[in-house]
C-alpha positions in Angstrom: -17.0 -24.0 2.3 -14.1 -23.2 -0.3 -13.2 -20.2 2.1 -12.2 -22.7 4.8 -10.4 -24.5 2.2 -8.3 -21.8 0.4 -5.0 -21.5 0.8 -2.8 -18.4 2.2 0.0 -19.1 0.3 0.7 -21.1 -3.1 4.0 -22.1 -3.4 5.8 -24.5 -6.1 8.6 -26.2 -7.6 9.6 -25.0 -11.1 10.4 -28.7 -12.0 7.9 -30.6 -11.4 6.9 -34.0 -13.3 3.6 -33.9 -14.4 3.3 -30.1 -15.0 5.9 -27.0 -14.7 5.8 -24.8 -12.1 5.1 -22.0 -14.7 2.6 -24.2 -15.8 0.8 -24.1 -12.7 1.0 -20.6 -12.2 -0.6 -19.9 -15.1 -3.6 -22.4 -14.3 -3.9 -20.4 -10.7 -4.1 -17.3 -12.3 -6.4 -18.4 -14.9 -9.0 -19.8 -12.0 -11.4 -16.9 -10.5 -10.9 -18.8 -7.5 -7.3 -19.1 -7.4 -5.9 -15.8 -8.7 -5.7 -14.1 -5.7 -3.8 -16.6 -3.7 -0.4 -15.1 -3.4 2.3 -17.7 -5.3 5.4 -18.4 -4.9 7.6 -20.3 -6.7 11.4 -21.9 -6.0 13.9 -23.5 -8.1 17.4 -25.3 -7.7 19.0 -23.1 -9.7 18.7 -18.6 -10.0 17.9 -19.1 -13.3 16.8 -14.8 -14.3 14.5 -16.5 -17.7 12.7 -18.4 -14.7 12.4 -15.7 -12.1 11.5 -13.1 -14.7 8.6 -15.3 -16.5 7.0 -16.0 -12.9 7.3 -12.4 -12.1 5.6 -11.4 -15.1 2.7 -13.6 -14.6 2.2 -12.5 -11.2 4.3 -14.7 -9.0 5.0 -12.8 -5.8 8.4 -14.3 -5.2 11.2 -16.6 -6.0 13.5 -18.6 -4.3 16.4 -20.5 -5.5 16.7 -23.8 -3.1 19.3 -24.0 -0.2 21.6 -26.2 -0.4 21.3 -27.3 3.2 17.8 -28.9 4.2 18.1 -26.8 7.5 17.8 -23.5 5.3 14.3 -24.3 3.6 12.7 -23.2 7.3 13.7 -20.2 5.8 11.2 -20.7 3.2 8.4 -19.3 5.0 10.1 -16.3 6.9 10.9 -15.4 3.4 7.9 -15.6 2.0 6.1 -13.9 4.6 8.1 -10.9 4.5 7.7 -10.3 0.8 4.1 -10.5 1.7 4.6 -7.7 4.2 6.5 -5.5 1.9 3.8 -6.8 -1.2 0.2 -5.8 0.9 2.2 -3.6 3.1 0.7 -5.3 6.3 1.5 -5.1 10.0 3.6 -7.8 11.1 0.4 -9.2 13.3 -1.8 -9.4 10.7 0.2 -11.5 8.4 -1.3 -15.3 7.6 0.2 -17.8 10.0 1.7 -21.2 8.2 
């Protein structure tokens, strides 16, 4: 069933080669089936034109990429405690990755 098959958690590259990851966003939000997957997206650089366009179409959270490959398991603590502070949710009840 598409249930078992959603994902928790959306997350993306803003560069990406065959379509942006603003580009994506918008399809997700655009798809009754997607929209209420939580989305996050990350980017090498902080760029505020990127972070505010994804905010405004609903992206929960952005992340400019580490520099040191260790750092991106940082990715999903970070992502789960925006969801946390976003729904508000005990620490036990947030989706496992």
């Amino acid at each position: 069933s598409w249930d078992a098959q959603k994902p928790n958690v959306i997350l993306s590259d803003i560069n990406m080669p065959k379509v942006s990851g603003i580009e994506l966003l918008k399809m997700v939000f655009d798809d009754s089936k997607l929209c209420s997957i939580p989305f996050f997206v990350y980017s090498s650089s902080g760029n505020v034109i990127y972070e505010k366009k994804c905010s405004d179409l609903g992206a929960k959270g952005f992340f400019v990429k580490p520099f040191d490959l260790m750092e991106f398991d940082n990715i999903p603590a970070q992502i789960l405690l925006a969801l946390k502070k976003d729904l508000q949710i005990h620490p036990n009840d947030a989706p496992a990755f």
